[in-house]
Structure formats: structure tokens, C-alpha cells
N, CA, C and O atoms as a Maestro MAE file, in Angstrom:
{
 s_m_m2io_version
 :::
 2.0.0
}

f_m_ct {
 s_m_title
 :::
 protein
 m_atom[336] {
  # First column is atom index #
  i_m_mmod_type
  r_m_x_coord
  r_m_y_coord
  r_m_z_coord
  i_m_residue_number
  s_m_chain_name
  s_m_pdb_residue_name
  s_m_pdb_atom_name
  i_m_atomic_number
  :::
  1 25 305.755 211.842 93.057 1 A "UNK " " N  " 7
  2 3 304.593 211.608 93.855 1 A "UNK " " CA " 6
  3 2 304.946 210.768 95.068 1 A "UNK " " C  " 6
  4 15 305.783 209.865 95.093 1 A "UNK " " O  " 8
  5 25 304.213 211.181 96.040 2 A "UNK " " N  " 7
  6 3 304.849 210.189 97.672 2 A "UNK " " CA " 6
  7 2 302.959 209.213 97.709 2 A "UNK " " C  " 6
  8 15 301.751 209.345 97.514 2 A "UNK " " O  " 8
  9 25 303.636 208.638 97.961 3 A "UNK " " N  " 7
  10 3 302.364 207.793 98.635 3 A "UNK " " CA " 6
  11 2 302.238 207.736 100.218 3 A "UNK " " C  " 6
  12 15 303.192 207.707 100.995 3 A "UNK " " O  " 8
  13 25 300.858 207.725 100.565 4 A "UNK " " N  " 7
  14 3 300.378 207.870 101.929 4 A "UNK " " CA " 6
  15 2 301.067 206.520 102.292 4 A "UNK " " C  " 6
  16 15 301.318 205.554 101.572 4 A "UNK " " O  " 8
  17 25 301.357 206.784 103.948 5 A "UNK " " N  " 7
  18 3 302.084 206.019 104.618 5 A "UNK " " CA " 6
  19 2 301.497 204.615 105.063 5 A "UNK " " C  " 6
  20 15 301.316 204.918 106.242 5 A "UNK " " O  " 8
  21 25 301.212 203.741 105.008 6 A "UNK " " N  " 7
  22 3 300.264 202.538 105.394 6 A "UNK " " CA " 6
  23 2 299.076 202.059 104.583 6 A "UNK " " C  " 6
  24 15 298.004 201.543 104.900 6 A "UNK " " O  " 8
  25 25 299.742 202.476 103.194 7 A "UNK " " N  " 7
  26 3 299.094 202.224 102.103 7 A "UNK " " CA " 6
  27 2 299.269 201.342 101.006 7 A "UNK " " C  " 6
  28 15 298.520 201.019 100.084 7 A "UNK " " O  " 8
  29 25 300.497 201.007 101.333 8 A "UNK " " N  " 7
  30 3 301.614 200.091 100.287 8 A "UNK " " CA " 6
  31 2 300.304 198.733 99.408 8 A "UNK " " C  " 6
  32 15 299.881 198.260 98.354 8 A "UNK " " O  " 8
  33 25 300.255 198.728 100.460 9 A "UNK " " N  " 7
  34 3 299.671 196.684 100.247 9 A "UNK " " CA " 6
  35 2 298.006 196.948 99.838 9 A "UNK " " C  " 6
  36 15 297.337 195.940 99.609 9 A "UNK " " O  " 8
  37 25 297.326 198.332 99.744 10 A "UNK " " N  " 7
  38 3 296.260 198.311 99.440 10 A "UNK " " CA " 6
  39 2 296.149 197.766 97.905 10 A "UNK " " C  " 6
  40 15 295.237 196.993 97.612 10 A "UNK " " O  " 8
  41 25 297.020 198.152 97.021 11 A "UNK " " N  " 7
  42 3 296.858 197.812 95.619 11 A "UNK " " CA " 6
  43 2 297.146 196.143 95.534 11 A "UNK " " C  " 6
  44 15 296.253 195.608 94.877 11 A "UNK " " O  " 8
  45 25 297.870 195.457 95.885 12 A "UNK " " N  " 7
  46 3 298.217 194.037 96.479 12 A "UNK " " CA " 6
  47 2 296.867 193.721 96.905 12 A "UNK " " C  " 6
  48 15 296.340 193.051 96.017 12 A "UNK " " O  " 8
  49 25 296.305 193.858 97.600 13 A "UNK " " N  " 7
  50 3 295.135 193.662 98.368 13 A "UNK " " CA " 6
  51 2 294.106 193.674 97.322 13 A "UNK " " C  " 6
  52 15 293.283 192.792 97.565 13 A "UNK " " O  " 8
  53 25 293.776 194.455 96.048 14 A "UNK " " N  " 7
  54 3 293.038 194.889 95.498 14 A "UNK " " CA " 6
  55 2 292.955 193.914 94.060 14 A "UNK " " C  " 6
  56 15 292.068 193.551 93.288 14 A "UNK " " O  " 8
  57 25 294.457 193.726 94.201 15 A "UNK " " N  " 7
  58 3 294.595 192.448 92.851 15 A "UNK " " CA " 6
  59 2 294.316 191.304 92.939 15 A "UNK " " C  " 6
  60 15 293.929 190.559 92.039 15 A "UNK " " O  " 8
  61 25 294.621 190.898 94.859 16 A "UNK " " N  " 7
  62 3 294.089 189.627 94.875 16 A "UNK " " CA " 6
  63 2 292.764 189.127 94.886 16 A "UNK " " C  " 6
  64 15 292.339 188.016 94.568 16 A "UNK " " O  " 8
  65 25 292.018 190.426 95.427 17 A "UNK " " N  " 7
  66 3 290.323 190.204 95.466 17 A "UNK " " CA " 6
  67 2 289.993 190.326 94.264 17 A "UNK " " C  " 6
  68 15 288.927 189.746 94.059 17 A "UNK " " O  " 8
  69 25 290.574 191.003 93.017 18 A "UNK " " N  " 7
  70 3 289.967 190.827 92.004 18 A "UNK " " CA " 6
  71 2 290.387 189.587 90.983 18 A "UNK " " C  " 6
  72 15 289.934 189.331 89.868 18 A "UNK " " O  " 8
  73 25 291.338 188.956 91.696 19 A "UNK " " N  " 7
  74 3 291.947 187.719 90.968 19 A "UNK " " CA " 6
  75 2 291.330 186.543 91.686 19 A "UNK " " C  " 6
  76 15 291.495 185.466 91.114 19 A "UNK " " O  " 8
  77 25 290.756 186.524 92.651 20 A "UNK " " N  " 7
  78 3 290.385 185.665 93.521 20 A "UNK " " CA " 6
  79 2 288.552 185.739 93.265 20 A "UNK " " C  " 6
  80 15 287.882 184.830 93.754 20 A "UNK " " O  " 8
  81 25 288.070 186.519 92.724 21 A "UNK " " N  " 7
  82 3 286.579 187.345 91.746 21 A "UNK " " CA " 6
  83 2 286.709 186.213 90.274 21 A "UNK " " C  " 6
  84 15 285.764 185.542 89.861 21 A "UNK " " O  " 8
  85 25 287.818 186.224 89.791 22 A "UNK " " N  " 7
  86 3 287.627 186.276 88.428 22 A "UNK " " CA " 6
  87 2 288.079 184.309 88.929 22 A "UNK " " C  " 6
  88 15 287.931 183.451 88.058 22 A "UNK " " O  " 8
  89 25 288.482 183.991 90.051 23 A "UNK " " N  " 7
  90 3 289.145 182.659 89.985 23 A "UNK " " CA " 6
  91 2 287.969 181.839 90.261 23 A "UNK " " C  " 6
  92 15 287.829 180.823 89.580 23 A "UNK " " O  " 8
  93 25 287.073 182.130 91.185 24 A "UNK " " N  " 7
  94 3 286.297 181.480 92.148 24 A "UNK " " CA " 6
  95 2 284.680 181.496 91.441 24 A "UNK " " C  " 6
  96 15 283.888 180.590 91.701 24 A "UNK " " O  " 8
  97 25 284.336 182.593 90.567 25 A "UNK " " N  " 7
  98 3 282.883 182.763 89.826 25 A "UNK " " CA " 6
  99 2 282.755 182.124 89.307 25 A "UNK " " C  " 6
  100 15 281.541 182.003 89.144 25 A "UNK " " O  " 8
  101 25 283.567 181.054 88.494 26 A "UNK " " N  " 7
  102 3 282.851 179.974 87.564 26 A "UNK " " CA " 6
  103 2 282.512 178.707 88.880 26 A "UNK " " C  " 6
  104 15 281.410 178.162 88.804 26 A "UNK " " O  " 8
  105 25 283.250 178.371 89.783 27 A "UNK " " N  " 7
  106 3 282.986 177.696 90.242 27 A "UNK " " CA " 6
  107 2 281.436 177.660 90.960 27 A "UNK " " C  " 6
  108 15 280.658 176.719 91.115 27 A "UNK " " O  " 8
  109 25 281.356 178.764 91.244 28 A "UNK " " N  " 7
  110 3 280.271 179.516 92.612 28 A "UNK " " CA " 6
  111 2 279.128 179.655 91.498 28 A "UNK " " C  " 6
  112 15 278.075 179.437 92.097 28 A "UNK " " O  " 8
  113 25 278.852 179.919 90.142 29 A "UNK " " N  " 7
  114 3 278.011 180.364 89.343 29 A "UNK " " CA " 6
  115 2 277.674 178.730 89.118 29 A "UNK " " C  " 6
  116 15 276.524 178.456 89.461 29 A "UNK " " O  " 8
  117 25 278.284 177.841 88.718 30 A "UNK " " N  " 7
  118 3 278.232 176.171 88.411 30 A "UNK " " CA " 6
  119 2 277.501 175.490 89.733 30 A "UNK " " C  " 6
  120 15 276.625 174.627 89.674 30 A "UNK " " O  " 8
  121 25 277.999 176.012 90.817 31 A "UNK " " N  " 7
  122 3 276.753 175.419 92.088 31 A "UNK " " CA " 6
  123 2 275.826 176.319 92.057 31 A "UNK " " C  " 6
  124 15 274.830 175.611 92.209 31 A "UNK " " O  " 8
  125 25 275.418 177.476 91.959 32 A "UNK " " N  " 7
  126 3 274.065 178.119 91.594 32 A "UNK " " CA " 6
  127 2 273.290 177.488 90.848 32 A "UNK " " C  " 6
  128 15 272.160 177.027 91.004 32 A "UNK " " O  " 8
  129 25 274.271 177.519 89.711 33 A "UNK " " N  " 7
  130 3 273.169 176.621 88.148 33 A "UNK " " CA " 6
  131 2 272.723 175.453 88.758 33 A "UNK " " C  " 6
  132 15 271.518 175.455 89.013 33 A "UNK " " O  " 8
  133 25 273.407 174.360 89.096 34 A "UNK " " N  " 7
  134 3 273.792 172.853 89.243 34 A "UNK " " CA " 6
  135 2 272.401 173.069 90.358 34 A "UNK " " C  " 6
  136 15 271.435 172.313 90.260 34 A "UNK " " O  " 8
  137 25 272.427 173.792 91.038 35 A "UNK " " N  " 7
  138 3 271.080 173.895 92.439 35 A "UNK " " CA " 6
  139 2 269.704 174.264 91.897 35 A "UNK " " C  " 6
  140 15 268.622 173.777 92.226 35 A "UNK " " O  " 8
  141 25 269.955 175.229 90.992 36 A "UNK " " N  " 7
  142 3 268.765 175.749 90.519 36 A "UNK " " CA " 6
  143 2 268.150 174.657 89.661 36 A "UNK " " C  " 6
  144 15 266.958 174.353 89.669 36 A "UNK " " O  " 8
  145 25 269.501 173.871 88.612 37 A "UNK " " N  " 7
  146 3 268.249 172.800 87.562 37 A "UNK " " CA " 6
  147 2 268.334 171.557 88.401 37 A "UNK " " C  " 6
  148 15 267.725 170.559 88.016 37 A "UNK " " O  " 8
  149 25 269.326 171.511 89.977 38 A "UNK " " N  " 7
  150 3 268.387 170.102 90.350 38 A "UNK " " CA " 6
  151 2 267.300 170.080 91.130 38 A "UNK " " C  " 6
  152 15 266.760 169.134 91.704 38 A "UNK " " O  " 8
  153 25 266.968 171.507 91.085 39 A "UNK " " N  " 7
  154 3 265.791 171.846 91.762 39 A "UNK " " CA " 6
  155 2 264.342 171.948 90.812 39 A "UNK " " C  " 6
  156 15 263.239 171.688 91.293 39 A "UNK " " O  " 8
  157 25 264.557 172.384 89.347 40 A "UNK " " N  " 7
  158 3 263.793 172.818 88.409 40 A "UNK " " CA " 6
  159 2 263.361 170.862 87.946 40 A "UNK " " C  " 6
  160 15 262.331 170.332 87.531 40 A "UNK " " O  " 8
  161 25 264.575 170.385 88.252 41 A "UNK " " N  " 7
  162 3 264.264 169.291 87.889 41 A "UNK " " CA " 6
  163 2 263.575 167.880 88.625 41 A "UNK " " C  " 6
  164 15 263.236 166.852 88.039 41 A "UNK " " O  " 8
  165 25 263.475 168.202 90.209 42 A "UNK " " N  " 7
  166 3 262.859 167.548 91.262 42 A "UNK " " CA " 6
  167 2 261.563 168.037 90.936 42 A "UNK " " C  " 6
  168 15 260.767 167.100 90.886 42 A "UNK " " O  " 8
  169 25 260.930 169.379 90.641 43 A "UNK " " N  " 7
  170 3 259.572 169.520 90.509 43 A "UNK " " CA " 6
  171 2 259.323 169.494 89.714 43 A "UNK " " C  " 6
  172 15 258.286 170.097 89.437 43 A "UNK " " O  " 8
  173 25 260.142 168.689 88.526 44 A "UNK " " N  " 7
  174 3 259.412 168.566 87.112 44 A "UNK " " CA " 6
  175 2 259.418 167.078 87.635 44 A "UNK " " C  " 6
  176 15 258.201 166.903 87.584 44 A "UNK " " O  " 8
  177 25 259.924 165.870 88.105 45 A "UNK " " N  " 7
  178 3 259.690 164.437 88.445 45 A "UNK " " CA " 6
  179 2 258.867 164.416 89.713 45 A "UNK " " C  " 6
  180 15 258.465 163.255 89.784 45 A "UNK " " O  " 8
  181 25 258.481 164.981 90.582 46 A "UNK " " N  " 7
  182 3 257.277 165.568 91.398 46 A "UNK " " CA " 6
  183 2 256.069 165.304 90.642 46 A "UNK " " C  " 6
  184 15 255.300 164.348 90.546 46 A "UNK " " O  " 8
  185 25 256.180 166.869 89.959 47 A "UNK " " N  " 7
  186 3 255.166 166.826 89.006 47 A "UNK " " CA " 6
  187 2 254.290 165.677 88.255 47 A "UNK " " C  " 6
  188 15 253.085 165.428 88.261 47 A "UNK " " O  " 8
  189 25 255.609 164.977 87.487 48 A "UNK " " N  " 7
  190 3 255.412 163.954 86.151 48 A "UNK " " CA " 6
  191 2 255.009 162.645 87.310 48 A "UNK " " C  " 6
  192 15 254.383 161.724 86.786 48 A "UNK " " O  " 8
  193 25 255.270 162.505 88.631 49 A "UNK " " N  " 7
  194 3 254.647 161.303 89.508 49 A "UNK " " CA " 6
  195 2 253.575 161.751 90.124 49 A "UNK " " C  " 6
  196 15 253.109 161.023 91.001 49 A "UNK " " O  " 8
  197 25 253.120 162.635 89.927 50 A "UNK " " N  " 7
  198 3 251.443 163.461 90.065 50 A "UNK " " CA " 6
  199 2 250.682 163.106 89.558 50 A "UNK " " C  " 6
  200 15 249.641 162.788 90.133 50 A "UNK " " O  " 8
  201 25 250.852 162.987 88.187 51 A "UNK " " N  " 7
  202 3 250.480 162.584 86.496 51 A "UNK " " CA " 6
  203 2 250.207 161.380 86.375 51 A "UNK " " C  " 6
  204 15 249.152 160.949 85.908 51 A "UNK " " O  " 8
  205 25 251.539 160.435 86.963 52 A "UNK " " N  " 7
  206 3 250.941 159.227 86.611 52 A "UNK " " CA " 6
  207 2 250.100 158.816 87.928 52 A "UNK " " C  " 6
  208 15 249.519 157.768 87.643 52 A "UNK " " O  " 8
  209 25 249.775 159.222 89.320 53 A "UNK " " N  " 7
  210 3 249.118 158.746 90.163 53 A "UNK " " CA " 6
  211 2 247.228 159.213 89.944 53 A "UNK " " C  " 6
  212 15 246.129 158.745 90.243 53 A "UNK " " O  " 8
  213 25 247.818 160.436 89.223 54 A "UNK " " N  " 7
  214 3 245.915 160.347 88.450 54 A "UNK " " CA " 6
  215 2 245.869 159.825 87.356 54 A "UNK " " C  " 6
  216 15 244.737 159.741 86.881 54 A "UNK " " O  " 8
  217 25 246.946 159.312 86.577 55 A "UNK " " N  " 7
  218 3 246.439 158.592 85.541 55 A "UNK " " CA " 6
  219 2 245.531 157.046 86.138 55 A "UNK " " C  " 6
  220 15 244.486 156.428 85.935 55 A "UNK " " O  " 8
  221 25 246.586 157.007 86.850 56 A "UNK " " N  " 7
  222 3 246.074 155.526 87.347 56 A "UNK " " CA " 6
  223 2 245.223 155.359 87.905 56 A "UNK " " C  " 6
  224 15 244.544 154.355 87.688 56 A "UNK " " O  " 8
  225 25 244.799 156.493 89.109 57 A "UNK " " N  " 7
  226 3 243.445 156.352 89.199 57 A "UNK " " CA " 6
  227 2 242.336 156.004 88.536 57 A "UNK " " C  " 6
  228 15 241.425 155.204 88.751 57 A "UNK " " O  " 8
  229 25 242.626 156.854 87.586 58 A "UNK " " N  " 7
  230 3 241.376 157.362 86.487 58 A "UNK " " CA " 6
  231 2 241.477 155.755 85.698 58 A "UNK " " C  " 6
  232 15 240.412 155.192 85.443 58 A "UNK " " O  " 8
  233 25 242.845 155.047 85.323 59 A "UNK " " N  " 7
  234 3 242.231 154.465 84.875 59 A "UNK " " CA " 6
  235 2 241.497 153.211 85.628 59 A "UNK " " C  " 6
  236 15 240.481 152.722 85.133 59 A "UNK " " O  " 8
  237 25 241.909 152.844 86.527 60 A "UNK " " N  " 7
  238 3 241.203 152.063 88.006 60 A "UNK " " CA " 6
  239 2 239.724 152.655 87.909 60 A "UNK " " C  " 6
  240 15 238.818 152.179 87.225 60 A "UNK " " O  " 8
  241 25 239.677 153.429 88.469 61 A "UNK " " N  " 7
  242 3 237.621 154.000 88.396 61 A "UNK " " CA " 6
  243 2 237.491 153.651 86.793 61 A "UNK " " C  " 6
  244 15 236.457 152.984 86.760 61 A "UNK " " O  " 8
  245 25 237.991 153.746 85.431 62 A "UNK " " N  " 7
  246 3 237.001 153.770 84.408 62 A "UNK " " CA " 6
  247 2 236.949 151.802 84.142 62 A "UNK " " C  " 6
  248 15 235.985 151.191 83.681 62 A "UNK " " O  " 8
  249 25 238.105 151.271 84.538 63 A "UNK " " N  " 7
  250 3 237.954 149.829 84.159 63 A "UNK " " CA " 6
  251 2 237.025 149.108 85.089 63 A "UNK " " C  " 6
  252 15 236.502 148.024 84.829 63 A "UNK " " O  " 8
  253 25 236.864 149.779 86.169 64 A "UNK " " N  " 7
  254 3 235.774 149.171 88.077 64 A "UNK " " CA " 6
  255 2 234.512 149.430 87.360 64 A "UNK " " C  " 6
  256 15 233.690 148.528 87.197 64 A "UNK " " O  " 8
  257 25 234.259 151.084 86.762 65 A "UNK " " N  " 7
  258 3 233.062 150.957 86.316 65 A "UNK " " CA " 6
  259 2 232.824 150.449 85.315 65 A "UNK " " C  " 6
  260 15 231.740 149.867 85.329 65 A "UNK " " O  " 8
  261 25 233.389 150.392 84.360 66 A "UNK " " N  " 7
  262 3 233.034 149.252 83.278 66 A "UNK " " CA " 6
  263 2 232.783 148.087 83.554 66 A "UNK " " C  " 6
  264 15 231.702 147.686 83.122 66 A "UNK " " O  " 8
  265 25 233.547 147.195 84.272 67 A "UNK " " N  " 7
  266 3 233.199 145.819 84.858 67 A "UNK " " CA " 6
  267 2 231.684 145.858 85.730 67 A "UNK " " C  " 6
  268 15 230.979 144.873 85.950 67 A "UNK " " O  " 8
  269 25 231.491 146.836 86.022 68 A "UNK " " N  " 7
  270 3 230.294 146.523 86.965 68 A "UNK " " CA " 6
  271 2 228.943 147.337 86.367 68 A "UNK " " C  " 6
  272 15 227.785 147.328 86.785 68 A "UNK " " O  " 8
  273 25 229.330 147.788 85.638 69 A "UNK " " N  " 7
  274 3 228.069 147.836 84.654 69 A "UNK " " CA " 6
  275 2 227.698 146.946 83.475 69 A "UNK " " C  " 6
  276 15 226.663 147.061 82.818 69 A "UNK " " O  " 8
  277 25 228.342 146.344 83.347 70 A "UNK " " N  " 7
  278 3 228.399 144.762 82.033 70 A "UNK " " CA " 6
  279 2 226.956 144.538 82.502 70 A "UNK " " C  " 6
  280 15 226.517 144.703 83.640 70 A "UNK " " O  " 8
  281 25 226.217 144.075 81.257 71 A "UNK " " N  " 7
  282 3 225.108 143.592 81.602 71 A "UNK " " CA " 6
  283 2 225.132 142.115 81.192 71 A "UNK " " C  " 6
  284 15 225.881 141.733 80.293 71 A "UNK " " O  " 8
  285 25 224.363 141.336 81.810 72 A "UNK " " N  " 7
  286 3 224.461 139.557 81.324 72 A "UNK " " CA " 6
  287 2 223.491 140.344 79.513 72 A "UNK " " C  " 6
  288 15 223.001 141.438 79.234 72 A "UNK " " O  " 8
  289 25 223.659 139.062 78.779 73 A "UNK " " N  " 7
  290 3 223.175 138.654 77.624 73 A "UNK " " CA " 6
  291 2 222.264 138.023 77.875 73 A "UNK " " C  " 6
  292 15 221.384 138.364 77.085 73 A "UNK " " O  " 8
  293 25 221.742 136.924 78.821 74 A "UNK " " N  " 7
  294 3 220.454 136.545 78.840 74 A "UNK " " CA " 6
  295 2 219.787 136.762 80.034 74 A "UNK " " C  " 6
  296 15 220.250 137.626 80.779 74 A "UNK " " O  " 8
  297 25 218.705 136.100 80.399 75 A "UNK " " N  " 7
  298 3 217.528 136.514 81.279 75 A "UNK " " CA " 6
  299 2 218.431 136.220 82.616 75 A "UNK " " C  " 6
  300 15 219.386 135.451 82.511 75 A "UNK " " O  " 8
  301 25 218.126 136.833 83.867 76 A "UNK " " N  " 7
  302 3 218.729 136.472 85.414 76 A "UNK " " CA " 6
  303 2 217.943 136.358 86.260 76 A "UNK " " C  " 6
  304 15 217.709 137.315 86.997 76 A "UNK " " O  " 8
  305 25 217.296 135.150 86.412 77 A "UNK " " N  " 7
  306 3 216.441 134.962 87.933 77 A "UNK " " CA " 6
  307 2 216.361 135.463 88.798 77 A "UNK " " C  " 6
  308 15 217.283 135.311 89.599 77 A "UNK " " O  " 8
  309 25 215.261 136.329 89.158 78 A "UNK " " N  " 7
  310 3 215.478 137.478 90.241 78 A "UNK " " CA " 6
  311 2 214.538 136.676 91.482 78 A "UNK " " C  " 6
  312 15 213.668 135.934 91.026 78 A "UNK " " O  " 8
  313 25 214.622 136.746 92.840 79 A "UNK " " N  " 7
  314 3 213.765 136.369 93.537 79 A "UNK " " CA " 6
  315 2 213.688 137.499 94.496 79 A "UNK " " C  " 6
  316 15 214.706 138.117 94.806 79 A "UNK " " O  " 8
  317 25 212.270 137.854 95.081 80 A "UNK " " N  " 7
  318 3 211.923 139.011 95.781 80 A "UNK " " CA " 6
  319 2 211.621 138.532 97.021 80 A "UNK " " C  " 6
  320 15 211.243 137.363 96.946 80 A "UNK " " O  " 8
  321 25 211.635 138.926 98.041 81 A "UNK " " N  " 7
  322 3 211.736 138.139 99.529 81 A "UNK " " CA " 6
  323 2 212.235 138.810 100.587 81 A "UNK " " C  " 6
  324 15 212.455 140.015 100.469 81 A "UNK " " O  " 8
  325 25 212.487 138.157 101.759 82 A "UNK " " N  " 7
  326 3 213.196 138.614 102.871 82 A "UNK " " CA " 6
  327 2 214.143 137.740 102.909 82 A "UNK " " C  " 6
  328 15 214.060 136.543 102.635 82 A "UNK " " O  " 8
  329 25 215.408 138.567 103.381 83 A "UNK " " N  " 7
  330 3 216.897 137.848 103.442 83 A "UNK " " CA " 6
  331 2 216.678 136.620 104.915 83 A "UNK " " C  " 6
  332 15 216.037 136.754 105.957 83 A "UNK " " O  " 8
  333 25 217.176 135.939 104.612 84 A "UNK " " N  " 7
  334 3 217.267 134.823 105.829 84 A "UNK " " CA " 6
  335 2 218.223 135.907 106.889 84 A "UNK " " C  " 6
  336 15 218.579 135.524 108.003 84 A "UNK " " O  " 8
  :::
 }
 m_bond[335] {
  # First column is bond index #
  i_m_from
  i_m_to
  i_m_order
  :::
  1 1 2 1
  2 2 3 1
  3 3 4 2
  4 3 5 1
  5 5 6 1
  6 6 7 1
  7 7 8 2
  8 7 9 1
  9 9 10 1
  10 10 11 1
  11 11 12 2
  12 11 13 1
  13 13 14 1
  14 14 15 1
  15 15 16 2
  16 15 17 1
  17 17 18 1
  18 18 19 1
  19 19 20 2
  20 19 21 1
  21 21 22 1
  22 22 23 1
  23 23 24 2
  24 23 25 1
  25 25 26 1
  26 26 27 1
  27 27 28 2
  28 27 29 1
  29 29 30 1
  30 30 31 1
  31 31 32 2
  32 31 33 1
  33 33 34 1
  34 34 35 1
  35 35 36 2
  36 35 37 1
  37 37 38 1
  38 38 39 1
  39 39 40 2
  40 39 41 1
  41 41 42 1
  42 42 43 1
  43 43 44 2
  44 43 45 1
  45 45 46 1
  46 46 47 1
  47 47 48 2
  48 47 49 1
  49 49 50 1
  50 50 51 1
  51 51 52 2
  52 51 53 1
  53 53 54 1
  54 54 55 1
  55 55 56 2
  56 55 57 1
  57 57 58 1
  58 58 59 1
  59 59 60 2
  60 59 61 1
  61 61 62 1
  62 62 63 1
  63 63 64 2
  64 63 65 1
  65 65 66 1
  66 66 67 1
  67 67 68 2
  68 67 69 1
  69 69 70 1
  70 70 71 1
  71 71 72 2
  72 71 73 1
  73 73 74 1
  74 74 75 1
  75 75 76 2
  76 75 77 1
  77 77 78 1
  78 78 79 1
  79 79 80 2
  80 79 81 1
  81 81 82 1
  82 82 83 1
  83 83 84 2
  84 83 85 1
  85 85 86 1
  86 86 87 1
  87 87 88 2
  88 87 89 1
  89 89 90 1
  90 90 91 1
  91 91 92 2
  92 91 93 1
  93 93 94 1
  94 94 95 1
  95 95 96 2
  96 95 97 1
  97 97 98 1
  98 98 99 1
  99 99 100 2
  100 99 101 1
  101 101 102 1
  102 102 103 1
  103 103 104 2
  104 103 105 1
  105 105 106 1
  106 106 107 1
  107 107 108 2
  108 107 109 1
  109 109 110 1
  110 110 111 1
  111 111 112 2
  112 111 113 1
  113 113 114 1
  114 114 115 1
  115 115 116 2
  116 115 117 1
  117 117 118 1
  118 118 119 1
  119 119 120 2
  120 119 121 1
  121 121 122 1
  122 122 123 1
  123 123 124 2
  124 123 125 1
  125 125 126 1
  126 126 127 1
  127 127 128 2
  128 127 129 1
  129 129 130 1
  130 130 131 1
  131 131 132 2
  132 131 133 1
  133 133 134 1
  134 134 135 1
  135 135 136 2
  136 135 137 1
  137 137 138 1
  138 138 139 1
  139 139 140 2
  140 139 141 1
  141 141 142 1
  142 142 143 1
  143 143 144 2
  144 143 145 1
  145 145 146 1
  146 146 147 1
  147 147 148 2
  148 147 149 1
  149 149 150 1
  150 150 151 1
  151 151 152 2
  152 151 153 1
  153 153 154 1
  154 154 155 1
  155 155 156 2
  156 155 157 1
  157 157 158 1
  158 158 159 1
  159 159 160 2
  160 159 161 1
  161 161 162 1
  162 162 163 1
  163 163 164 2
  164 163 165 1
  165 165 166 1
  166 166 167 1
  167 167 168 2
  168 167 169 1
  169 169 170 1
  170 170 171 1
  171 171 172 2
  172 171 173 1
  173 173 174 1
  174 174 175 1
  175 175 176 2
  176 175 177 1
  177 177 178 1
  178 178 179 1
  179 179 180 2
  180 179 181 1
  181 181 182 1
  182 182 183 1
  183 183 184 2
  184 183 185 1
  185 185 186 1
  186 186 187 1
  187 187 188 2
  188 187 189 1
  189 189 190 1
  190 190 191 1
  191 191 192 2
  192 191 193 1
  193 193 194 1
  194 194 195 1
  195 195 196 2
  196 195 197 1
  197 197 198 1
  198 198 199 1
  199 199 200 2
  200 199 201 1
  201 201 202 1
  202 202 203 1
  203 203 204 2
  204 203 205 1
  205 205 206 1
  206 206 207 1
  207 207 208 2
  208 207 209 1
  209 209 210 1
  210 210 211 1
  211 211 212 2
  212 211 213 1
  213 213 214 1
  214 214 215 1
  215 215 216 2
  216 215 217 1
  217 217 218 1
  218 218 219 1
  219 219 220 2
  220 219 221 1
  221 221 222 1
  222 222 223 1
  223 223 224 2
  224 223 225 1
  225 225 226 1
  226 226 227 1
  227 227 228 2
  228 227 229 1
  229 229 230 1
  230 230 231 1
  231 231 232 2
  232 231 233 1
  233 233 234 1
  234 234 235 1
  235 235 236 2
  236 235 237 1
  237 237 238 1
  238 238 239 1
  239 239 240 2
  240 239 241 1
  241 241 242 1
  242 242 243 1
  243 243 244 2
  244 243 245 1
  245 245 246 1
  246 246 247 1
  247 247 248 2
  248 247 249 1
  249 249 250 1
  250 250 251 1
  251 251 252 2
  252 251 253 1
  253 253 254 1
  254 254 255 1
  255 255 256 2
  256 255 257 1
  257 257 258 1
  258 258 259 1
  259 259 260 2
  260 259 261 1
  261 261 262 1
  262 262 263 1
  263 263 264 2
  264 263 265 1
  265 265 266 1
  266 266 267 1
  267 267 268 2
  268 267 269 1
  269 269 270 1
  270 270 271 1
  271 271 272 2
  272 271 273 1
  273 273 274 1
  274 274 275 1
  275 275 276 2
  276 275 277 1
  277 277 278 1
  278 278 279 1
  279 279 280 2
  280 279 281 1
  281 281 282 1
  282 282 283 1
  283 283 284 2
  284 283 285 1
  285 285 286 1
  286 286 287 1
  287 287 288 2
  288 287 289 1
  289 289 290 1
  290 290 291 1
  291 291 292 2
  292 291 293 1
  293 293 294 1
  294 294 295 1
  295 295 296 2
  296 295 297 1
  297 297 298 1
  298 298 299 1
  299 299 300 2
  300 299 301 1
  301 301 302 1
  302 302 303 1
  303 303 304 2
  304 303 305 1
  305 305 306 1
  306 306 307 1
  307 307 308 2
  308 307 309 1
  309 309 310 1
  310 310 311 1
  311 311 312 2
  312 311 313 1
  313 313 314 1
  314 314 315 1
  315 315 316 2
  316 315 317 1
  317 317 318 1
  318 318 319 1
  319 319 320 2
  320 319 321 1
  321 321 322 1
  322 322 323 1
  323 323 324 2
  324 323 325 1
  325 325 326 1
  326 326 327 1
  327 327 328 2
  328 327 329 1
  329 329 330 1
  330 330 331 1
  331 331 332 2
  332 331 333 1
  333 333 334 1
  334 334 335 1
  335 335 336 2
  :::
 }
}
């Protein structure tokens, strides 16, 4: 069998891209992953500081209204009038 003339180095050529495939994918697949869960993981601590900024609200409004609805225990002198 003859081989075509300016063809030599195609198989050379063909081993290194597939050795250079099999060298480089764990690396390249490990920054995919590594991007994807520090990304999965910024909008899960996003999220979870969402959570606690309505917690806190909520609990701010329920302790404001509690304090200001307390009623006294005994009688409170009321006077009816015009303000100075």
C-alpha cells in the first residue's frame, strides 16, 4: 500500500489531539463543576440572607407591635382639651 503524499503527520496529528482530549478533560470538566457549584452555591447564601432579612423583620414588626399594644393594669388619667 503507498500512502498519499503530504499525509505522513496526519495520524501524528490525530494522536496528539486525542491525547491532548483525554489529558486536558479532567482538568476543563473540574472548572465547569468548580463554576457551576460556586455558583449553585452563591444563590443558595443569597437566598439563606433573604431568609434571615425577613426573618428579622418579621420579628422587629411582631415585638414593636406587641410593645405598643401592652395595656397598663390600672386606671390612666385621660384629660380632653386643646393642646397648648
Amino acid at each position: 500500500m503507498s500512502r498519499r503524499p503530504g499525509k505522513e503527520g496526519v495520524g501524528v496529528v490525530g494522536i496528539g489531539v486525542a491525547a491532548c482530549a483525554a489529558c486536558c478533560a479532567g482538568p476543563i470538566l473540574g472548572f465547569v463543576a468548580a463554576t457551576g457549584l460556586f455558583t449553585v452555591a452563591r444563590v443558595a447564601a443569597f437566598g439563606a440572607a433573604g431568609l434571615l432579612v425577613l426573618a428579622g423583620v418579621w420579628w422587629h414588626r411582631r415585638h414593636r407591635r406587641a410593645a405598643a399594644c401592652a395595656a397598663a393594669d390600672e386606671p390612666v388619667p385621660v384629660e380632653m382639651g386643646r393642646r397648648p
